[in-house]
C-alpha positions as CSV (number, residue, x, y, z in Angstrom):
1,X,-6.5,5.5,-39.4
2,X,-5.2,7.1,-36.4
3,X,-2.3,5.4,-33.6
4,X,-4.7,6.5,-31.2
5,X,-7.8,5.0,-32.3
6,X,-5.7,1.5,-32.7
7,X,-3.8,2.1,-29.4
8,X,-7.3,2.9,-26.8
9,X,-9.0,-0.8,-26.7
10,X,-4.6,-1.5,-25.6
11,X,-4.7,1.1,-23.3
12,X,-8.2,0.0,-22.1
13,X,-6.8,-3.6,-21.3
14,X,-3.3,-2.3,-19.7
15,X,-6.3,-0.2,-17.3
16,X,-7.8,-3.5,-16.6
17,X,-4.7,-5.3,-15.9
18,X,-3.6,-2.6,-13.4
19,X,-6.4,-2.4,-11.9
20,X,-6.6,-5.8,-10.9
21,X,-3.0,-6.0,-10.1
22,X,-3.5,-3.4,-7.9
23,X,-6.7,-5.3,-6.2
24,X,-3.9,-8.9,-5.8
25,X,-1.5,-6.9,-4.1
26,X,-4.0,-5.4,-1.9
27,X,-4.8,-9.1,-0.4
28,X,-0.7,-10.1,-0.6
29,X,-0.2,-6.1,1.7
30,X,-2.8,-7.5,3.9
31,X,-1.2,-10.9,4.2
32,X,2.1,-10.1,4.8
33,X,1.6,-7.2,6.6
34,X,-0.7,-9.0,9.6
35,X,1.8,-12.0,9.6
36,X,4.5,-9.6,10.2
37,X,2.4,-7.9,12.8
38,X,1.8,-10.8,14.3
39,X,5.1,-12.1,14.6
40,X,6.3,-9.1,16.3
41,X,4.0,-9.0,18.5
42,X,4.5,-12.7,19.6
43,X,8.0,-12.7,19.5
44,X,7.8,-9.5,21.5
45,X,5.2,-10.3,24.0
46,X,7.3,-13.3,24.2
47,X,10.6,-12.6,24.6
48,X,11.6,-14.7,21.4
49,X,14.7,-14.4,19.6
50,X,14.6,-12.8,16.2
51,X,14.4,-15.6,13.5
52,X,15.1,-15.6,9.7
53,X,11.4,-16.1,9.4
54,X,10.6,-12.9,11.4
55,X,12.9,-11.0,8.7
56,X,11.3,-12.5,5.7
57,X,8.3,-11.6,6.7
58,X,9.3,-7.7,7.2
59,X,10.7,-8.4,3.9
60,X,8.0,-10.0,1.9
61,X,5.5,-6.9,3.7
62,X,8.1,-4.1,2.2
63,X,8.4,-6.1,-1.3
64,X,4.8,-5.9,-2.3
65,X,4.1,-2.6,-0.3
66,X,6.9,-1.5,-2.8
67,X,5.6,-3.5,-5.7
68,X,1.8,-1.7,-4.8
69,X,3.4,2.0,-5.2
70,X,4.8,1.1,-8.7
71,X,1.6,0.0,-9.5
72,X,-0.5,2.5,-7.7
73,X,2.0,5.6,-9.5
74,X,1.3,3.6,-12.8
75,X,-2.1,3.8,-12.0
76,X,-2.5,7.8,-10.8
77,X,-0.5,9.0,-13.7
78,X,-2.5,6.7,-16.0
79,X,-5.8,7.5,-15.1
80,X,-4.7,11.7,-15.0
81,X,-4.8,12.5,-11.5
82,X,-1.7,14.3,-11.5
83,X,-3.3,17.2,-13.7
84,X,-6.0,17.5,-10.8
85,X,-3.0,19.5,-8.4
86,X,-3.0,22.4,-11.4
87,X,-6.5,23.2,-10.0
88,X,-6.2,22.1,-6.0
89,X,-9.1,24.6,-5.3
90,X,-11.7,22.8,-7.1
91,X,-9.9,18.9,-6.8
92,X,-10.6,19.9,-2.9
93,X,-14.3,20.9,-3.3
94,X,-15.0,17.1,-4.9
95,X,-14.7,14.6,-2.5
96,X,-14.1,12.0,-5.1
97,X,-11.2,13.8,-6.7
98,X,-9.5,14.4,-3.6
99,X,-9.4,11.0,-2.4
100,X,-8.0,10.0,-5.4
101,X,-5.5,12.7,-6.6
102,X,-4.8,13.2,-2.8
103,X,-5.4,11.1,0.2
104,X,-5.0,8.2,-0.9
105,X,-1.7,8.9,-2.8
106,X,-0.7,10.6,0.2
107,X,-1.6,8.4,2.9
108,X,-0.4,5.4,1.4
109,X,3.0,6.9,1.0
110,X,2.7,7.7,4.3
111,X,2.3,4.1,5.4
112,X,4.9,2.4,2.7
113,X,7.3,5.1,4.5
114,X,6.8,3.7,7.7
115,X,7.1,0.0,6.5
116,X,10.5,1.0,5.4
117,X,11.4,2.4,8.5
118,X,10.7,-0.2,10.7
119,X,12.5,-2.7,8.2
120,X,15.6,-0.4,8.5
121,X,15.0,0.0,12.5
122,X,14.4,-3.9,12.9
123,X,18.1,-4.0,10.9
124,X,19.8,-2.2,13.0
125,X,17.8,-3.1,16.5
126,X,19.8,-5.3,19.2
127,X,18.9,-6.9,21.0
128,X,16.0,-9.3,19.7
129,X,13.7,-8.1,21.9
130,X,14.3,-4.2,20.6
131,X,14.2,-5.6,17.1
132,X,10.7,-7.0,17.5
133,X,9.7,-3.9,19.7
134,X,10.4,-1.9,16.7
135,X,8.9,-4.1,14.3
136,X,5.7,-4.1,15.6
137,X,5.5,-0.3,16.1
138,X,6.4,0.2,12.7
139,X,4.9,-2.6,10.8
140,X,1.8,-1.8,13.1
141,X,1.5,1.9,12.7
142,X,1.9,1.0,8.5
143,X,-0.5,-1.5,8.8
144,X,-3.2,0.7,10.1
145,X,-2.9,3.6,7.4
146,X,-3.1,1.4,5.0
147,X,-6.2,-0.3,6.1
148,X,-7.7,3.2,7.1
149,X,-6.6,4.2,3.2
150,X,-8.1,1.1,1.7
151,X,-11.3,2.5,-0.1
152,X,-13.6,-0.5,1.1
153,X,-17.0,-1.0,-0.2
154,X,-18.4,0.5,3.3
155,X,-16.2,3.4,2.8
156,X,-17.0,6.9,1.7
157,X,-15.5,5.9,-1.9
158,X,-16.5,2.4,-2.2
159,X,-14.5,-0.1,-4.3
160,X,-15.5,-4.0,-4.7
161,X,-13.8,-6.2,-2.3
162,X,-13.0,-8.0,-5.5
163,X,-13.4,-6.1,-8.8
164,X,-14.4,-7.5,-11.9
165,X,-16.1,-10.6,-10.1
């Protein structure tokens, strides 16, 4: 018998599992990323000092923004989407295969790039005020790519709000 034959209802499984994983740290982005938001902006708006909370929370937004790219890479090369780039002419034409192989990839890495940057700004900010001026640019502008990125069931590439349920 074939490795393969034996190794696809695995492979089917590990697709499932990422998937899902995928979906979890979706809601955890979400999360972390609006409390984050939301303490910059009050600690900004008003004129707080910069607390240990106000860096865990930068820090629990990067972690699974981080955690969601090894997924998500796990998930691209998995399901082949690298081999669409060979042929960018027609991967362009399908607006399925785009979204997938391109703008999402792309504008996700995008937003986790900006996360990082405003937890390296908000490191290196003084005073408190400039620290949660920065975080809530940064954090902020992440925020919004990654909701614009998130394919939604509304969206033009519609995904279950919660898949498999």
């Amino acid at each position: 018998m074939d490795s393969l034959v034996l190794l696809r209802p695995v492979m089917e499984y590990v697709n499932i599992g990422l998937h899902h994983m995928h979906n979890a740290l979706r809601w955890a982005i979400l999360i972390s990323g609006f409390i984050a938001v939301y303490r910059a902006y009050s600690g900004f708006s008003g004129k707080k000092n910069w607390t240990n909370a106000d860096q865990k929370a930068g820090l629990w937004f990067l972690l699974f923004c981080h955690l969601q790219l090894l997924v998500g890479l796990m998930l691209y090369f998995y399901m082949g989407y690298q081999n669409q780039l060979a042929n960018m002419g027609e991967t362009m034409k399908n607006h399925v295969l785009r979204y997938w192989s391109v703008e999402h990839l792309f504008g996700m890495l995008i937003a986790i790039a900006l996360v990082q940057i405003g937890r390296i700004k908000t490191k290196k900010a003084n005073p408190d005020h400039a620290k949660h001026k920065k975080a809530l640019i940064w954090f902020g502008l992440g925020l919004i790519l990654i909701l614009i990125n998130i394919p939604w069931p509304w969206g033009a590439i519609p995904r279950p709000i919660f898949p498999g349920m």
